[in-house]
RODO-2510 file (C-alpha; in nm, 4 decimals, decimal comma):
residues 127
     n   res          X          Y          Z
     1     x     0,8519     3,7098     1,4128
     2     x     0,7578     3,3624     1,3861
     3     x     0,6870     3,1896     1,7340
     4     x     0,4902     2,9041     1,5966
     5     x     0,6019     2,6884     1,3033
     6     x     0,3348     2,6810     1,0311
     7     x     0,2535     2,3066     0,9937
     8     x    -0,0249     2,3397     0,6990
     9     x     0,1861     2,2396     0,4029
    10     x     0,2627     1,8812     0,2623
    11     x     0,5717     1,9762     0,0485
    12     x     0,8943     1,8883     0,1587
    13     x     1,0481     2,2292     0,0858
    14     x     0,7804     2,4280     0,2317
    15     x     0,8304     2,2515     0,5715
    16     x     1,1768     2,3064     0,5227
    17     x     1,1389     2,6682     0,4626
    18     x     0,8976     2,7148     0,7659
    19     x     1,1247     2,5265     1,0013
    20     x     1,4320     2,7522     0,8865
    21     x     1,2351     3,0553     0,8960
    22     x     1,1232     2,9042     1,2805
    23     x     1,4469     2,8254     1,3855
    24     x     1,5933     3,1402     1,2688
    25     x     1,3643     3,3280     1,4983
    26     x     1,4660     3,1641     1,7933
    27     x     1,7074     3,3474     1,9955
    28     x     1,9749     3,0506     2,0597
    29     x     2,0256     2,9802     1,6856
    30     x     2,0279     3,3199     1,5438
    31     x     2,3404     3,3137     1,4088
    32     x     2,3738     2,9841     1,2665
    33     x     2,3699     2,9052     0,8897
    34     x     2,1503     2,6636     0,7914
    35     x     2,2340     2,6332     0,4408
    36     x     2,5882     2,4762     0,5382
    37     x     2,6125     2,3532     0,8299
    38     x     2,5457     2,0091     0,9826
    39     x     2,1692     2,1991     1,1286
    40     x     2,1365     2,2170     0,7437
    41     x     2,0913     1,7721     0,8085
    42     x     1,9186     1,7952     1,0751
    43     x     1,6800     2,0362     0,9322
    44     x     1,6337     1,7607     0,6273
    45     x     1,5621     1,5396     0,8268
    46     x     1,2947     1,7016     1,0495
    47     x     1,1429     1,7795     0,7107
    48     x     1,1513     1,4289     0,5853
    49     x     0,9958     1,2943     0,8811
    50     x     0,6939     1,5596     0,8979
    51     x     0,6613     1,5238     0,5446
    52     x     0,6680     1,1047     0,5671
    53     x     0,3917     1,1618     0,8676
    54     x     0,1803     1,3821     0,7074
    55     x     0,1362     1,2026     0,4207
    56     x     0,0954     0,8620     0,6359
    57     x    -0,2116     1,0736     0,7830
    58     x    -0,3610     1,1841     0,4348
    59     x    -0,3076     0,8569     0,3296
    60     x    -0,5442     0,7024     0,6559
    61     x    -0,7863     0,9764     0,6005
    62     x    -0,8488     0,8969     0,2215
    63     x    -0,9369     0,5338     0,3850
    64     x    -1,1278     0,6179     0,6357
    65     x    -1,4361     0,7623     0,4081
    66     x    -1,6125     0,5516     0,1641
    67     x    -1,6262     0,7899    -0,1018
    68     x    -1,2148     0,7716    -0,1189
    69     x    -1,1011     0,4565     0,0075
    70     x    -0,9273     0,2552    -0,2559
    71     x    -0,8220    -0,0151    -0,0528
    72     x    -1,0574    -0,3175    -0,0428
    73     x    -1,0747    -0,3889     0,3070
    74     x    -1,1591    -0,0627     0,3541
    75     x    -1,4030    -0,0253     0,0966
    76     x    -1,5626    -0,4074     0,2669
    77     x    -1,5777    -0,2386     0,6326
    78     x    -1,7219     0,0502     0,5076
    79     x    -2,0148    -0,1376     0,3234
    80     x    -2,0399    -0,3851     0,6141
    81     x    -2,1554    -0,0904     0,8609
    82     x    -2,4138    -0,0073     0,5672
    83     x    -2,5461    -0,3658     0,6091
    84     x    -2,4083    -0,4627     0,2783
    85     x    -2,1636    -0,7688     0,2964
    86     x    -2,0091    -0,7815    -0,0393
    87     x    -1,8751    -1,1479    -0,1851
    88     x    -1,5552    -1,2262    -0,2087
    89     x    -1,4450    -1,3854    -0,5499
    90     x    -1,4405    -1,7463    -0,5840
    91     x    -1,2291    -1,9744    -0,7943
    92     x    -1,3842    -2,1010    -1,0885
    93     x    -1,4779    -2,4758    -1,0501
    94     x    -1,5383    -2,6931    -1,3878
    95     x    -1,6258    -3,0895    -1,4395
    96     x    -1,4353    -3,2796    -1,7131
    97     x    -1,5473    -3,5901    -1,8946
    98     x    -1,2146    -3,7267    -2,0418
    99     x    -1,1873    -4,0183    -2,2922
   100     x    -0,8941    -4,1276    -2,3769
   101     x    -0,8552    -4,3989    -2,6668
   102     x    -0,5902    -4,6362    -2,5873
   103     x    -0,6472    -4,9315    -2,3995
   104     x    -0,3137    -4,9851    -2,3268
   105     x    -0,3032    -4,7241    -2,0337
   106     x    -0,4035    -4,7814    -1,6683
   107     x    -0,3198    -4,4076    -1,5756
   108     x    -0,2834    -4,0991    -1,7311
   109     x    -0,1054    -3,8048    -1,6338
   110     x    -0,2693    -3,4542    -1,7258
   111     x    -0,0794    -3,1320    -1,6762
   112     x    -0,2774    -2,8339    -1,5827
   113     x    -0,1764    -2,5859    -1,8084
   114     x    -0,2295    -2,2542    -1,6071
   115     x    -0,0731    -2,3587    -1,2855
   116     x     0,2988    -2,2227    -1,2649
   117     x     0,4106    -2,5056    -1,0028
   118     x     0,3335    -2,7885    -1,2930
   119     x     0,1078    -2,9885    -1,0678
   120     x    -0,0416    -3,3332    -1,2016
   121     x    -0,3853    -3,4661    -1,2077
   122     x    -0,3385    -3,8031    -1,1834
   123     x    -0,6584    -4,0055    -1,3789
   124     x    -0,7412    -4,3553    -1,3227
   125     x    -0,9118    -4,5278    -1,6024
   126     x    -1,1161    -4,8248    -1,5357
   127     x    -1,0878    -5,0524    -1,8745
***
C-alpha cells in the first residue's frame, strides 16, 4: 500500500499514474473511478501543475551552475563571482567622408539602408 506519493518522476503520465495509484489507496476514495469521472480532471490537473513545477525547478537548477546555464545573465553573474566581468557588445561606429558633385544642393538627404524605421541623415554641405 502506497501511503506516500512517489514524487521522483518528470513525466506527466507517471505523476498521473502515482497520484491514481495514491489516491486509490486512500480509504475515502476507494471506490471511485478515476478513469471517468470528473476526479479523472482533477487528477489532470494535479499532474499538470506538478509536472509545470517541476520542470520550472529543473529549469532554475540548469541556471544556477555555470557549467549549464544557457542564459546570459546567468552565464555574466556566474563569471562576475569568478572576478571575470565579461563585455557587453557594442554597436559598430564608422566615419564617412561624403562628396557629392552637384553644386546645386544645399542639403542632402541619405537613407540608412539597414535601419527598418527609414530614418534620415540629414547632411549639410558647405559650397
Amino acid at each position: 500500500m502506497a501511503t506516500k506519493l512517489q514524487v521522483t518522476e518528470l513525466d506527466f503520465d507517471l505523476i498521473k499514474d502515482n497520484l491514481k495509484t495514491y489516491m486509490k489507496n486512500q480509504t475515502e476514495f476507494s471506490d471511485y473511478n478515476f478513469e471517468g469521472s470528473g476526479m479523472s480532471q482533477i487528477i489532470d490537473l494535479l499532474a499538470y501543475n506538478t509536472h509545470y513545477l517541476a520542470m520550472n525547478a529543473n529549469f532554475a537548477m540548469n541556471e544556477a551552475f555555470l557549467d549549464s546555464a544557457t542564459l546570459r545573465s546567468s552565464v555574466v553573474s556566474h563569471a562576475k563571482g569568478l572576478g571575470y566581468t565579461p563585455r557587453s557588445a557594442r554597436a559598430p561606429v564608422a566615419y564617412v567622408d561624403v562628396t557629392l558633385n552637384s553644386s546645386t544642393a544645399v542639403v542632402q538627404l541619405l537613407p540608412k539602408a539597414h535601419d527598418s524605421l527609414q530614418r534620415w541623415m540629414v547632411v549639410h554641405l558647405d559650397l
